[in-house]
N, C-alpha and C positions, 0 to 999 in steps of 0.2 A: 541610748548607746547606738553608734551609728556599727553598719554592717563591719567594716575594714577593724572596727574597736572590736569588736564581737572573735571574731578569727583570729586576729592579736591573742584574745585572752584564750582561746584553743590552746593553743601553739604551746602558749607560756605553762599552761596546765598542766600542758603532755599528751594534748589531743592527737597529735602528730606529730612524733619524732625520729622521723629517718632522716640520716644525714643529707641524703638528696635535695631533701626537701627544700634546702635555702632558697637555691634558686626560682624553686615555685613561687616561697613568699616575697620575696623580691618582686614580684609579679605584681601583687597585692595589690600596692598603691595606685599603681595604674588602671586598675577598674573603675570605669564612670560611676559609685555606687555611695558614694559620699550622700546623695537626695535619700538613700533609705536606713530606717533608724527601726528598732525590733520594736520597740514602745510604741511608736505608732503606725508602722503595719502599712506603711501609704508608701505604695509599689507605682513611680511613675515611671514612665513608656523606657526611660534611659536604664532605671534600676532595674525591670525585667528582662532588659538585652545584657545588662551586668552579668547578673545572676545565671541565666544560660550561658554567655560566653567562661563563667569561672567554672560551672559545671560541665561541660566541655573539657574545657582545659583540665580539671583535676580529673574524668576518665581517662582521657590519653595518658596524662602524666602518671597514675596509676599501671595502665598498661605497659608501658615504654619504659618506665623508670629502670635504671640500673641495678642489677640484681649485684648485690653483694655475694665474691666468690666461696661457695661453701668448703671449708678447709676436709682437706680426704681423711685427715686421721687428729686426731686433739693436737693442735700446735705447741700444748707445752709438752709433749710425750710422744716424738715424732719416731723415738726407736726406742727397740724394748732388749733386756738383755733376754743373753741367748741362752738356755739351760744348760749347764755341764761346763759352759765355758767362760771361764772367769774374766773378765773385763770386755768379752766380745759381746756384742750388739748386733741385731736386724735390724731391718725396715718396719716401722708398725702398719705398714699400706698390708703386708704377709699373714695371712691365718696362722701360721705358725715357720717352724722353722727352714721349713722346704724352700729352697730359694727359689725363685724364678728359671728357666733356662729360655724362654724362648715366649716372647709377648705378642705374639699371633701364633695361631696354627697353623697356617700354614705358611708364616718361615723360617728358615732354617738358615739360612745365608745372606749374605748381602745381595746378591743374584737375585734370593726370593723375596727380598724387601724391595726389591726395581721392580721385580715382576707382579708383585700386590700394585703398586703405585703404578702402572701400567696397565693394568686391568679395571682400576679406578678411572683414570684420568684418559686411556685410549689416547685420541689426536689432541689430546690437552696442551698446554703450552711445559716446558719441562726445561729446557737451557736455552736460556736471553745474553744475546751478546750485540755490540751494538760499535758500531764506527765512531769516528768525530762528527759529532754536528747532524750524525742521523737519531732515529729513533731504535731502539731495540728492534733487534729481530729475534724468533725464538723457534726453535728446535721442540718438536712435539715427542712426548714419551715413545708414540710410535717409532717412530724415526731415529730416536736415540737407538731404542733398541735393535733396531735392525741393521744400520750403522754397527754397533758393537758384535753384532753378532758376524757380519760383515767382516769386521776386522780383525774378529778373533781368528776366523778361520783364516787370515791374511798372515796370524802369526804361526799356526801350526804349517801353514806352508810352506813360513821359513824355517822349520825344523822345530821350533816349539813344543813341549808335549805337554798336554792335556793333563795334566796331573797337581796337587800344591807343590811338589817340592821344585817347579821350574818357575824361577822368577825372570817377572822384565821390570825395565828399570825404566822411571817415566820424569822425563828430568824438564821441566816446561813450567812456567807461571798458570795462573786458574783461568781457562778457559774451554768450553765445551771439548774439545779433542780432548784433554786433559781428561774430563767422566770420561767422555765415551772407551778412552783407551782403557781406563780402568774398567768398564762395565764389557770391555771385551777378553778380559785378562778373566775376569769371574765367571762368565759363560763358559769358558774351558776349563773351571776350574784350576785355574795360574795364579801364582799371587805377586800383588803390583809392590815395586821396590822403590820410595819414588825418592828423589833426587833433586841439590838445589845446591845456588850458589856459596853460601853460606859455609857451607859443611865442611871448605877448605879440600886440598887437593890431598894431603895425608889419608879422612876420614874416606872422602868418597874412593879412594881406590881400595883402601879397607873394604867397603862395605860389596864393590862391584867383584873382588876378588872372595870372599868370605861366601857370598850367593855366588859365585861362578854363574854373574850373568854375562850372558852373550847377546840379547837385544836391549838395545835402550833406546827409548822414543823422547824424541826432542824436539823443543818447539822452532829452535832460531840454530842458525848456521855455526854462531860463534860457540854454543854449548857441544856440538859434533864435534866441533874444531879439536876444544881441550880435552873431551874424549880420547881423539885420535893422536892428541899428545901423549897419553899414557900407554896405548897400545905402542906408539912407535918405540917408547923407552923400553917396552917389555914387558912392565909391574899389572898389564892386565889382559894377559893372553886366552881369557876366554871369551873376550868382545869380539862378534863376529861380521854384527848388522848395526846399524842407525837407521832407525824412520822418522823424519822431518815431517813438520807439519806445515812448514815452508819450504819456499824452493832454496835452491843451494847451488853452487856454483862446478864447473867442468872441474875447477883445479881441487874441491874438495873430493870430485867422487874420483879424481886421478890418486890421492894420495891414500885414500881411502882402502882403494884399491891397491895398492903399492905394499900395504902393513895387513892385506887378507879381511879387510874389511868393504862388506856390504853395505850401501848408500841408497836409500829408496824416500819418494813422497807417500809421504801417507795414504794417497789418494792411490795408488801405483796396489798397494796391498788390497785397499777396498774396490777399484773396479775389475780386479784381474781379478776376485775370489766372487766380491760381493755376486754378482748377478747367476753365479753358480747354486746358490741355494733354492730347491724347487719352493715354492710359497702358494698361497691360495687363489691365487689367478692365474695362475699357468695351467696351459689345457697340452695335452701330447694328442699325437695322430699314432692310433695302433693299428699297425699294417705289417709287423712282422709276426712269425708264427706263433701265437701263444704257446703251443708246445714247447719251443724253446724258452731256454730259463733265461735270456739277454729278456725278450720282451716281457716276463715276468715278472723280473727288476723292476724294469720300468716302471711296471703297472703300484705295484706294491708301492715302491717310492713316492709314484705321484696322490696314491692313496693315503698315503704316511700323512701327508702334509695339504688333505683336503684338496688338491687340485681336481681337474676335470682329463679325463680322457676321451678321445671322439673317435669312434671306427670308422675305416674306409668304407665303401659301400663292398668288397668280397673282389673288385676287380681290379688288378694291379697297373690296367691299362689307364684308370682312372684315379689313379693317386693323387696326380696330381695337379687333377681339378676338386677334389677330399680339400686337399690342403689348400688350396686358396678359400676355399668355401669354410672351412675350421679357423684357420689362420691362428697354426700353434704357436706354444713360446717354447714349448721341448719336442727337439727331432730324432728320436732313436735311426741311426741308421745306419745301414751298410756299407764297405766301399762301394763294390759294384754300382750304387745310385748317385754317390758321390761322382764318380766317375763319368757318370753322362750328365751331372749337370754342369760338371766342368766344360766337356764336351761339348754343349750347346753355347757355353756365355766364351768360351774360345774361338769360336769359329764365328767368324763376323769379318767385313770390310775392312780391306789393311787400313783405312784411315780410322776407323773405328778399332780396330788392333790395336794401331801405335796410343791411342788416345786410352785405348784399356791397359794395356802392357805399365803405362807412365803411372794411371792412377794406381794400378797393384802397387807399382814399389811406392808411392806415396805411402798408401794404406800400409804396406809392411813395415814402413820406418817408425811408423806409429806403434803398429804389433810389438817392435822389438823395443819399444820404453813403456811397455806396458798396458797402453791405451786400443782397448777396445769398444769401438763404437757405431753406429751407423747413422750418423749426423752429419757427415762432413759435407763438405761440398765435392767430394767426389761422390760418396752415395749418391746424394742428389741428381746429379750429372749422367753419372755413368753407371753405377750400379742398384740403380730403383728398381730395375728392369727386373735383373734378375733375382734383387729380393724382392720383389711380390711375384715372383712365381713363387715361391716358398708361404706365402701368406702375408708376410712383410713386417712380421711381429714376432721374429725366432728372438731368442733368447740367446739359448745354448743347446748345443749339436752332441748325440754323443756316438760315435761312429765304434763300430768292434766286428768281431766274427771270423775278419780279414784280414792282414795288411794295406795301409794305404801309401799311394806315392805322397811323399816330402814335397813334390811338386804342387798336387792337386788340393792335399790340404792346406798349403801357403798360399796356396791364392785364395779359396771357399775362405779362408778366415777373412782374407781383406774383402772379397766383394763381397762374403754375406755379412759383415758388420757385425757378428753377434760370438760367443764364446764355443769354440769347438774342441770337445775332448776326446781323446783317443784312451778305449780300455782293451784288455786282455786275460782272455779265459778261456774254460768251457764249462761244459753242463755237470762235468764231476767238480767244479769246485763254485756252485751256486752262481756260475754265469762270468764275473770277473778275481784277478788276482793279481792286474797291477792296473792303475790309472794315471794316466797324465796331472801334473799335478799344475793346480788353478794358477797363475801367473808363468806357466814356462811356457810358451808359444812354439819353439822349436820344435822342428818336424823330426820324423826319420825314427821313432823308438815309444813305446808305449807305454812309457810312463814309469811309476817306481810302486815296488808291493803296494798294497793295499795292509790297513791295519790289522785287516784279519788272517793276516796269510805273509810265512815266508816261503821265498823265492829262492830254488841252490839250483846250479847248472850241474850236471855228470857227462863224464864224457862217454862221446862214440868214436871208440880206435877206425872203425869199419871206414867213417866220414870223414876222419882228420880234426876233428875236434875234442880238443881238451880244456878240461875245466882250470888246469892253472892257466891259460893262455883267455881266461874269461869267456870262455864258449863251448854252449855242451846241450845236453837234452835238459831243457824245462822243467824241476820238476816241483810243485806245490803241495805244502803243510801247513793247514791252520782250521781255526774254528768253519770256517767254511766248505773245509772238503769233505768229499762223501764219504759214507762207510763202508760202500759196494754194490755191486748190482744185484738188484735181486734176484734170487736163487741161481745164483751163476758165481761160484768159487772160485771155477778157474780163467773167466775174466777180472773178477776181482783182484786175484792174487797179478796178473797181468799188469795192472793200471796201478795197483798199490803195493809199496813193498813192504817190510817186514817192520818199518819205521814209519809206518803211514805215510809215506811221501808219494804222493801222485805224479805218477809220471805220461806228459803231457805228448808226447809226440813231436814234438815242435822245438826248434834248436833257435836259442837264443846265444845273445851276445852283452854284455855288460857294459856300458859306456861311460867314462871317469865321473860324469856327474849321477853315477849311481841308477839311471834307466835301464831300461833292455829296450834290444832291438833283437826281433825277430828276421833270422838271417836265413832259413832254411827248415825244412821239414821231415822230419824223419820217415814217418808214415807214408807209404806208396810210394819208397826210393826203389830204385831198381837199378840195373846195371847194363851197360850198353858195352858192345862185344869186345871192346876193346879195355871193358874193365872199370869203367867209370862210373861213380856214382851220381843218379840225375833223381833229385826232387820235384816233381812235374808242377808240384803248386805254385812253389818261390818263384819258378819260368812263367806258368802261365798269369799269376797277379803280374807281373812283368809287364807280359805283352798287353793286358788291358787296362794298361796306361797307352795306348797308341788310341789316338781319335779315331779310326774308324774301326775299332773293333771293339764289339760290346763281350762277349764270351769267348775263351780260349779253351783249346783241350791239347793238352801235349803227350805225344804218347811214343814208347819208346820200348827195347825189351831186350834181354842178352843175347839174342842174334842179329840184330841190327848194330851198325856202327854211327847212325847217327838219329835224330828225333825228325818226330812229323805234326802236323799240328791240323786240329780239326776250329775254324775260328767262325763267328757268326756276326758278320758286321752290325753297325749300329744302324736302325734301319733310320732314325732323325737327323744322323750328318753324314750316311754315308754318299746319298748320290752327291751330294754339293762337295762333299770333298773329293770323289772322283770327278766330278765336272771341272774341278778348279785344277785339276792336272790334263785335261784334255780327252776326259772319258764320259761319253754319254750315253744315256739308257735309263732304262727302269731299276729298282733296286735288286729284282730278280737276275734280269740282262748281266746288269753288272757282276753280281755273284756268277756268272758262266765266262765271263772276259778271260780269259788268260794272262792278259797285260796287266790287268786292274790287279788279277791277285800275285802278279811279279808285283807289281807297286805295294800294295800290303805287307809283303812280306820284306822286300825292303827297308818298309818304314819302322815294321817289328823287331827288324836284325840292326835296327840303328837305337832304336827306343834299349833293347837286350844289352848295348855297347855301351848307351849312358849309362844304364844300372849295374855295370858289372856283370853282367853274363858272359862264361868262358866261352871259347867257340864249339866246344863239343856240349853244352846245355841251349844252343838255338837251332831254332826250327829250319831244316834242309828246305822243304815243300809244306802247302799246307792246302786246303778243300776249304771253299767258301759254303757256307750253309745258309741259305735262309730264312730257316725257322728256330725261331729260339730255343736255345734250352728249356725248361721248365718242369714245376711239380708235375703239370698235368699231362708230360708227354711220357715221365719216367724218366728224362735226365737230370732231375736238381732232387734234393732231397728238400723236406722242408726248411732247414735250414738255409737251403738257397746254396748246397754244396754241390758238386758234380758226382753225379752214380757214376762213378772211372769205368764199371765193369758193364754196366749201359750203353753205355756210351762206344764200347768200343765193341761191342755184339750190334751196334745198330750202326756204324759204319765200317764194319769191316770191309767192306768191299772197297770203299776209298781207301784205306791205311792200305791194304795190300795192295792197289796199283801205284799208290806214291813210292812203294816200298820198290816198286816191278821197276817204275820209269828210275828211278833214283839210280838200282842197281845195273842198270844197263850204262 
């Protein structure tokens, strides 16, 4: 019997019966091994290479072979009935009758089911989309997710709320925007309504009217289109917004607009919000007071979310060489600093003016459709300069404390290329209580409450302010305000009334898109002899918005009939800007010119005319100083406030002779 006989008769026996197997013995034939026969045992040189290569081949084929799928519960008794209930059945995969709720521990949502598969996969590949004639490109779990989160916050900023019972409607064929829009709707917990051609015009107004939604995201122009035919009929008056996931056309966002409807790119949502979220590579520069509860925010915030903080070296002189050397992506910071760096990237050669002046409004045209960035070819050009003095790698900006001019901020947005927000508070209600909200760029007003906290104006009969006319004392209620000062009841009672409402010192103003703007200040009003109420702070932020003056003090009293002002120029543009009107000297000199500070004060009484200042709220005369205010002289508080009562025990002698010269 030759070998290939022998294996034959295996097989047929039932030596070997895995279905796999065919293909092995198919094999069979083709082994050189026909020369060896068991009977005579005569192994030549071809039969011993046989016999190795089949013994080979059956370990591997042994290893490798296909494992038949083992069934998870008996196939013919795949459910079992259920006790006590007549004709109902389980799964027999179940110990018993407890159903399933949740097949991982830790998820809970669809949310937690992206967030397992993202903690798996990390920069893994996750949504593939692909052109004509190219190859796939694909979208990594990372990137989805942050995208989504991205845009969720893009939808709470158009009034969205975070909650299940606020739907948005997502009406687009299957393509990554498509997830991602849904996996931004689930990070806010919002639930996605989604929409399609199909559905006929009776169902889908049904269905947009039933959810009373107001956003729906859409992939192509002609799906906003027939949207915006049911709004114009009426049958769905709580559509408010479209977000395209392509571009669209002037005459769609005219009509749009025309029937109370908002038209945005998608993209419009994710980089006016996206780049707001602090993430683990952002580093902040801490240079203002820890004592205060603004830079305490900060710190907490950046600590929420694993960032880096970097302290200055303790000298304020050297800030900002800190921040070239840190080179943050988050700027906490004041006006007053805003202010001189305005100050410096302003003042340059009229050729170099006209050439910055042009690129601002380029840059703002962009601001105002949403696009915020520092790539252009004006950055390049013209504002490199003065973003790397900042480090060259801001982010976003969040200025408070103060008021800022509409001016100063409108242009830092465009030359610093990066996201600037304006908030508003104090230390009794955990630092802020309303913020600028991520896509509004307009200047002039600080934003809209905060989620923690409502905002009601009261009026002051004293000041001419009433709260039906939208303007009155500021005052804040919510999770964030304090309970009182310690052991001091009757400052508490003072600051809080009888309804918890904090009341802020600070007179605001309401503006139709639901902001405040802070118009005026209660606290250290006084009255001038002729009976006039003057707020010295609303004056002095005023006046230092004028280039050469870094600190203002205005100061006034009900014997006098008009104001005085104590001002301390900037000592980086003051001599260049007295040189450029025909005044020379040292910056000291200058401060003792009498000409120089006629020129100052003229420039203040013109700065006071653009902002509105009456003529009995600007300065008659005013005293150049050359030393700064400061913590360490006793004029600023660490907040970086002015001690009013310092301040005018340490120039008394100046106030009373402007007061002497004035009256004569």
């Amino acid at each position: 019997m030759h070998f290939q006989e022998w294996l034959r008769s295996i097989r047929s026996n039932g030596g070997i019966k895995v279905p796999e197997s065919e293909d092995f013995w198919s094999l069979v034939p083709s082994f050189p091994l026909s020369s060896f026969s068991l009977s005579s045992l005569s192994l030549s040189p071809s039969s011993l290479l046989g016999i190795g290569a089949l013994a080979s081949l059956t370990a591997y084929w042994l290893v490798t072979r296909p494992r038949p799928m083992r069934p998870p519960c008996d196939l013919q008794a795949q459910s079992i009935a259920v006790e006590g209930e007549p004709n109902c059945r389980r799964s027999a995969l179940l110990k018993d009758d407890s159903l399933l709720e949740f097949y991982y521990d830790d998820t809970r949502t669809v949310y937690d089911m992206f967030q397992r598969g993202l903690r798996i996969a990390g920069d893994g590949q996750c949504l593939g989309f692909r052109k004509p004639g190219q190859p796939y490109q694909w979208i990594s779990y990372t990137e989805v997710a942050e995208q989504a989160q991205v845009l969720g916050s893009g939808l709470l900023a158009k009034g969205c709320q975070p909650n299940p019972q606020q739907f948005v409607g997502i009406f687009a064929q299957n393509r990554p925007e498509w997830i991602i829009s849904e996996l931004a709707c689930y990070t806010y917990s919002m639930a996605v309504v989604p929409l399609y051609d199909t559905l006929g015009l009776e169902a889908m107004v049904h269905i947009l009217s039933l959810a009373e939604i107001s956003l729906v995201i859409c992939d192509r122009e002609e799906k906003a289109s027939s949207l915006l035919d049911n709004k114009e009929k009426g049958i769905t008056p709580t559509l408010s917004c479209l977000v395209l996931f392509s571009d669209f056309s002037d005459a769609l966002e005219e009509r749009a607009k025309k029937c109370g409807v908002e038209v945005l790119h998608l993209s419009q949502l994710m980089v006016s919000t996206g780049s707001f979220v602090i993430q683990q590579e952002d580093v902040s520069i801490s240079y203002l007071p820890l004592a205060h509860m603004f830079e305490r925010m900060i710190q907490v915030s950046m600590f929420c979310h694993g960032a880096r903080v970097g302290f200055y070296q303790g000298d304020i002189s050297l800030l900002m060489d800190d921040i070239k050397t840190l080179k943050p992506t988050f700027f906490p910071v004041v006006p007053r600093l805003l202010n001189r760096i305005y100050d410096k990237g302003s003042v340059t050669s009229p050729l170099r003016r006209a050439l910055l002046h042009y690129a601002v409004r380029r840059k703002q045209a962009e601001l105002s459709s949403g696009v915020v960035r520092n790539n252009s070819l004006w950055d390049k050009l013209v504002f490199n300069r003065i973003q790397a003095s900042l480090g060259g790698n801001l982010r976003f900006i969040l200025t408070a404390s103060a008021p800022i001019s509409p001016t100063v901020l409108s242009f830092l947005r465009a030359t610093l290329g990066c996201l600037i927000f304006e908030g508003y508070g104090q230390t009794e209600c955990t630092a802020g209580c309303t913020f600028s909200m991520p896509g509004d760029w307009s200047a002039g007003h600080v934003g809209a409450p905060l989620p923690c906290a409502m905002v009601k104006l009261v009026d002051i009969p004293d000041m001419n302010y009433y709260a039906k006319n939208g303007e009155g004392e500021i005052c804040i209620r919510g999770h964030s305000v304090f309970r009182g000062y310690l052991k001091d009841p009757e400052r508490t009672t003072e600051a809080l009334d009888s309804d918890g409402w904090l009341h802020s010192g600070d007179v605001g103003q309401w503006l139709p898109n639901g902001t405040l703007r802070i118009i005026d200040r209660k606290k250290h009003i006084f009255k001038l002899a002729q009976g006039e109420y003057i707020a010295p702070e609303k004056i002095e932020n005023v006046y230092m918005r004028c280039v050469p003056v870094l600190q203002a003090f205005v100061h006034g009293d009900s014997l006098q009939a008009h104001l005085i002002g104590i001002v301390v120029p900037d000592p980086e543009v003051f001599v260049d800007w007295a040189k450029e009107r025909g005044f020379m000297g040292s910056y000291e000199e200058l401060c003792q010119n009498p000409d120089v500070k006629k020129a100052v004060l003229e420039d203040m009484t013109a700065v006071g005319k653009e902002a509105g200042l009456k003529s009995f709220e600007q300065v008659k005369d005013l005293h150049l100083h050359p030393e700064m205010f400061s913590i360490a002289n006793g004029l600023l508080t660490p907040t970086l406030k002015s001690r009013r009562i310092d301040i005018r025990r340490v120039f008394q002698e100046q106030i009373s002779r402007m007061y002497s010269k004035t009256a004569t």
